[in-house]
N, CA and C of each residue as an Amber inpcrd file, in Angstrom:
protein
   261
   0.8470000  -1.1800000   0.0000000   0.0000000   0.0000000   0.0000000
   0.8950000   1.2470000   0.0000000   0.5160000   2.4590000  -0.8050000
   1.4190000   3.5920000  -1.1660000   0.9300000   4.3100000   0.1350000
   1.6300000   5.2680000   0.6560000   1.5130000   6.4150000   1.9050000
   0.9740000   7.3890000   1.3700000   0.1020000   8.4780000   1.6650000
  -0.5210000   8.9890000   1.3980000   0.5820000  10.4330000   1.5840000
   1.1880000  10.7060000   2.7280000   1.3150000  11.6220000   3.0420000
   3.3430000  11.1670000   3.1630000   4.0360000  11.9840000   2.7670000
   5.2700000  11.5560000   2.2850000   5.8950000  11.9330000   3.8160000
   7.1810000  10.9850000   3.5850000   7.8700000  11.2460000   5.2740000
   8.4310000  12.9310000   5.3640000   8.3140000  13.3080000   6.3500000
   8.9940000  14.9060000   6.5550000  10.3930000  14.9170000   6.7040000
  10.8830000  15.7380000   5.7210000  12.3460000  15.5350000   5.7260000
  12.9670000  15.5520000   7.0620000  14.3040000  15.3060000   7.0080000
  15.2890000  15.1880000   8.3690000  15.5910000  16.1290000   8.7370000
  15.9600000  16.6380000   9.8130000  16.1880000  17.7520000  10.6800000
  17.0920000  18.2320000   9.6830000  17.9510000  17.2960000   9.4550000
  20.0590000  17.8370000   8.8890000  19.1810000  18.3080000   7.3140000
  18.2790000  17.7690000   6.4880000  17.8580000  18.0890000   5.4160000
  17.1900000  19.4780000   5.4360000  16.7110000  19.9620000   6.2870000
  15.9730000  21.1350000   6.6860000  17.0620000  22.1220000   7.3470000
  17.8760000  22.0810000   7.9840000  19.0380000  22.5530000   8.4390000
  19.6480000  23.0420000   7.6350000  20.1310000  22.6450000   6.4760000
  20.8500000  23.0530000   5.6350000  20.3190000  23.7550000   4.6580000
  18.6700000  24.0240000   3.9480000  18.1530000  24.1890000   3.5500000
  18.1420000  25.9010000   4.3280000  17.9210000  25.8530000   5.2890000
  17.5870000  27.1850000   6.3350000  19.5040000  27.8590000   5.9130000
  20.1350000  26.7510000   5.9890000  21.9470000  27.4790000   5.9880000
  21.5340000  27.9520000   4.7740000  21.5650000  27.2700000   3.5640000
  21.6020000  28.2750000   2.3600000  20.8210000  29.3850000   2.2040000
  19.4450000  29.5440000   2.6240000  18.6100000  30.7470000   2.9500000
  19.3340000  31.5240000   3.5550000  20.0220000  31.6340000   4.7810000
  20.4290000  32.8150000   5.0480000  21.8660000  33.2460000   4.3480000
  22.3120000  32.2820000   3.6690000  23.5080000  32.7810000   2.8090000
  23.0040000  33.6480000   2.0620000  22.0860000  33.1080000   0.8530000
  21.6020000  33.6840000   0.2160000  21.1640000  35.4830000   0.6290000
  20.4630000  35.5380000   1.7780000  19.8660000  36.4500000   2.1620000
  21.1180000  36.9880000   2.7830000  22.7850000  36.7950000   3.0310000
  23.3670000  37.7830000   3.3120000  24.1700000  38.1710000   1.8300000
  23.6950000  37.8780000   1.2370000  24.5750000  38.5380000  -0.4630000
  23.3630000  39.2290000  -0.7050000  21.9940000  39.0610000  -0.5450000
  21.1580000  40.0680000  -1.6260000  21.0640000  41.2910000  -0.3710000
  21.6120000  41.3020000   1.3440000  22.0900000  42.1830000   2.1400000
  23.2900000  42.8470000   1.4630000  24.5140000  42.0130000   0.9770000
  25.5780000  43.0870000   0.3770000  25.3370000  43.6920000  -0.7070000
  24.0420000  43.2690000  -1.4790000  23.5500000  44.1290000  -2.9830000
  22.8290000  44.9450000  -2.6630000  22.2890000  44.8120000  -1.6520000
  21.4240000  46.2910000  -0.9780000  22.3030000  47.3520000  -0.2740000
  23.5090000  46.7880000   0.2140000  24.3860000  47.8370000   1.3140000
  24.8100000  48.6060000  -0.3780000  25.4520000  47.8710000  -1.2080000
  25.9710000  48.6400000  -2.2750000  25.2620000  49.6280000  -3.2460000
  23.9170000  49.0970000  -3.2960000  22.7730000  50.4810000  -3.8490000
  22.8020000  51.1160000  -3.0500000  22.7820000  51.3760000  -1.8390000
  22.0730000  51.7780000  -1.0630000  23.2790000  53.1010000  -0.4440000
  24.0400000  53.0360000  -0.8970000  25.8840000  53.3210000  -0.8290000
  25.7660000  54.3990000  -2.0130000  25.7440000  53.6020000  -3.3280000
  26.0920000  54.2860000  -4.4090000  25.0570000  55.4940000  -4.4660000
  23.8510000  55.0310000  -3.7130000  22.7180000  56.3520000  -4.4380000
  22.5780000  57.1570000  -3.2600000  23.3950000  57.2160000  -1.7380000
  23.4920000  57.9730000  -0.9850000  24.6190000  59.0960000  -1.4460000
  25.7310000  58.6380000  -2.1430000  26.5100000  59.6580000  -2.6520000
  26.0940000  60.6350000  -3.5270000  25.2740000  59.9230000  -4.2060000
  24.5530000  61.3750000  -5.0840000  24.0460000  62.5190000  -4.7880000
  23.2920000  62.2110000  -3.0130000  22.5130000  63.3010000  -2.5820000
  22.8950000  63.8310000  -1.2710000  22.1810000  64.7230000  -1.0420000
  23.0200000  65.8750000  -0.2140000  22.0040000  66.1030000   1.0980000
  22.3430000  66.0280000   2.4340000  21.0430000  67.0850000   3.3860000
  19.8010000  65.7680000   3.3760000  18.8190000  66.0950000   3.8100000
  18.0350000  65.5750000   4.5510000  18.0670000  63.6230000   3.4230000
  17.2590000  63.5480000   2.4550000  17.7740000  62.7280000   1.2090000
  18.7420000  61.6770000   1.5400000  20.4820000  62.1050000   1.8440000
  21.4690000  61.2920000   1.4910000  21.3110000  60.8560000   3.4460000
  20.8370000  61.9190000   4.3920000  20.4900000  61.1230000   5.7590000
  19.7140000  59.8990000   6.0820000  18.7750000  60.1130000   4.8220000
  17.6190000  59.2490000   5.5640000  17.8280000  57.3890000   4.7920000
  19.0850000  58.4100000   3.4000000  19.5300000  56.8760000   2.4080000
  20.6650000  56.2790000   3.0810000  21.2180000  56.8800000   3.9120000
  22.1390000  56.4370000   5.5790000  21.4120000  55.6150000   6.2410000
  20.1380000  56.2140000   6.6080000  19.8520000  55.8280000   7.5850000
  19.3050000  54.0070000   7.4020000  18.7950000  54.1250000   5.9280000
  18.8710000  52.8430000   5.7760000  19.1920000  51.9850000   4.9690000
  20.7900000  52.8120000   5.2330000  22.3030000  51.7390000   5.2270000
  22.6790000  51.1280000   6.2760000  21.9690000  51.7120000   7.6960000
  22.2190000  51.2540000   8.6270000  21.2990000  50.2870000   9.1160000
  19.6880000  49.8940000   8.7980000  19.3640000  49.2490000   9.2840000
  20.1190000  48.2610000   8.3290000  19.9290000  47.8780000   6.7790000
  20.9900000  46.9530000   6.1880000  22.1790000  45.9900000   6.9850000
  22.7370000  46.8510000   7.7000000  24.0500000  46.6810000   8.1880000
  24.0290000  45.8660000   9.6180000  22.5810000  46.6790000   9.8870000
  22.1500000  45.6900000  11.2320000  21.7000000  44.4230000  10.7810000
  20.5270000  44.4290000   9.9170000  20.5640000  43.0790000   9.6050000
  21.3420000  41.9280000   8.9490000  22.2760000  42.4130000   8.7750000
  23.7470000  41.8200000   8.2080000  24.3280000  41.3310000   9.3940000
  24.4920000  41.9730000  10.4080000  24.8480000  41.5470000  11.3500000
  24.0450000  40.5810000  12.4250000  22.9260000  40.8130000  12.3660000
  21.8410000  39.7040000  12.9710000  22.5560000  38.1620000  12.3520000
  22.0530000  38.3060000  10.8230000  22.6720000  37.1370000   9.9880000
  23.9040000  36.6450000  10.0850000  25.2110000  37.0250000  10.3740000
  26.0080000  36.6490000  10.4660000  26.3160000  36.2600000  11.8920000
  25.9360000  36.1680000  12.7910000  25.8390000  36.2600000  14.3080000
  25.1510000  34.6090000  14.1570000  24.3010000  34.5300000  13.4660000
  23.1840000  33.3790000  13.3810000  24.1470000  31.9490000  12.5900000
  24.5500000  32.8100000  11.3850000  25.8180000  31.8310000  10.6180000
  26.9740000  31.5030000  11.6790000  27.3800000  32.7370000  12.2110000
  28.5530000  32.3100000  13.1880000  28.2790000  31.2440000  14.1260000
  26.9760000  30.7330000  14.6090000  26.7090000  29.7660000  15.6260000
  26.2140000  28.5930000  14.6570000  25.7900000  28.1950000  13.7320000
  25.7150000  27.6980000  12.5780000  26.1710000  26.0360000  13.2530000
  27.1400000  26.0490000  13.5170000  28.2340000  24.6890000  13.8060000
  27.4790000  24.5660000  15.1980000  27.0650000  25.2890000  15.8090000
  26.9370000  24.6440000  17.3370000  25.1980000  24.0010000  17.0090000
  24.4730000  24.8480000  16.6710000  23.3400000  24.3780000  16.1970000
  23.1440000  23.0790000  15.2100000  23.7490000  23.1080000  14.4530000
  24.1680000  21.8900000  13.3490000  24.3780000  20.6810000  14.8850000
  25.1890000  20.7230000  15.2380000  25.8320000  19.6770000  16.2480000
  24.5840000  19.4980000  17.1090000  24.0100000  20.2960000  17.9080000
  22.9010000  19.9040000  18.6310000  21.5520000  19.2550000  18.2000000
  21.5160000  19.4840000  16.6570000  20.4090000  18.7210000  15.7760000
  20.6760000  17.3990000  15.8160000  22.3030000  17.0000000  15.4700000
  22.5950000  15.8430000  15.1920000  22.4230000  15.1360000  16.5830000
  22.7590000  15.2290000  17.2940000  22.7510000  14.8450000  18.2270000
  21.4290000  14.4430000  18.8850000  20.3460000  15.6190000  18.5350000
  19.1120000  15.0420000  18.6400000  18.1650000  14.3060000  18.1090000
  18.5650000  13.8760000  16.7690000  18.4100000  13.0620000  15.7260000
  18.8980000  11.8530000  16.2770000  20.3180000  11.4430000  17.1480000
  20.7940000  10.1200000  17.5420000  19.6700000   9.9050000  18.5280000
  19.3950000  10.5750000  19.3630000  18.5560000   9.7560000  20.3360000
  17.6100000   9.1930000  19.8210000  17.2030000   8.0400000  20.8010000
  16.6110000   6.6930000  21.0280000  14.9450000   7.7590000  21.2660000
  13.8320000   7.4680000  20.3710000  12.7100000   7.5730000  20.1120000
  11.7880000   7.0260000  21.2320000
């Protein structure tokens, strides 16, 4: 008899899936810091402040993300690990 409803992938399959998402999402962060750069130089006074201003949230969330990647390995390890245990 066929299963109706397919098995849910593995933690480590979903894990890694989430790693490349936020890779991804910290390069289309460095294509935004770099517009966001180039078209603040153009302008002057209130304009090139407020195209600062969000260069800076950018920069924060760049840093959220990489904070998240940086622990990456400890999280990875605690999945696996919870994957070995006995059901």
């Amino acid at each position: 008899m066929k299963k109706i409803v397919p098995d849910p992938p593995s933690l480590e399959t979903s894990l890694t899936l989430v790693e490349g998402r936020l890779a991804h999402a910290l390069e289309l962060l460095r294509c935004a810091t770099a517009t966001v750069h180039e078209s603040a130089d153009a302008l002057q006074g209130p304009p090139r402040h407020l195209a600062m201003a969000g260069m800076h949230l950018i920069t924060q969330a760049h840093l959220v993300l990489d904070q998240v990647l940086d622990q990456w390995p400890v999280i990875h390890r605690e999945s696996q690990e919870q994957e070995q245990l006995p059901a």
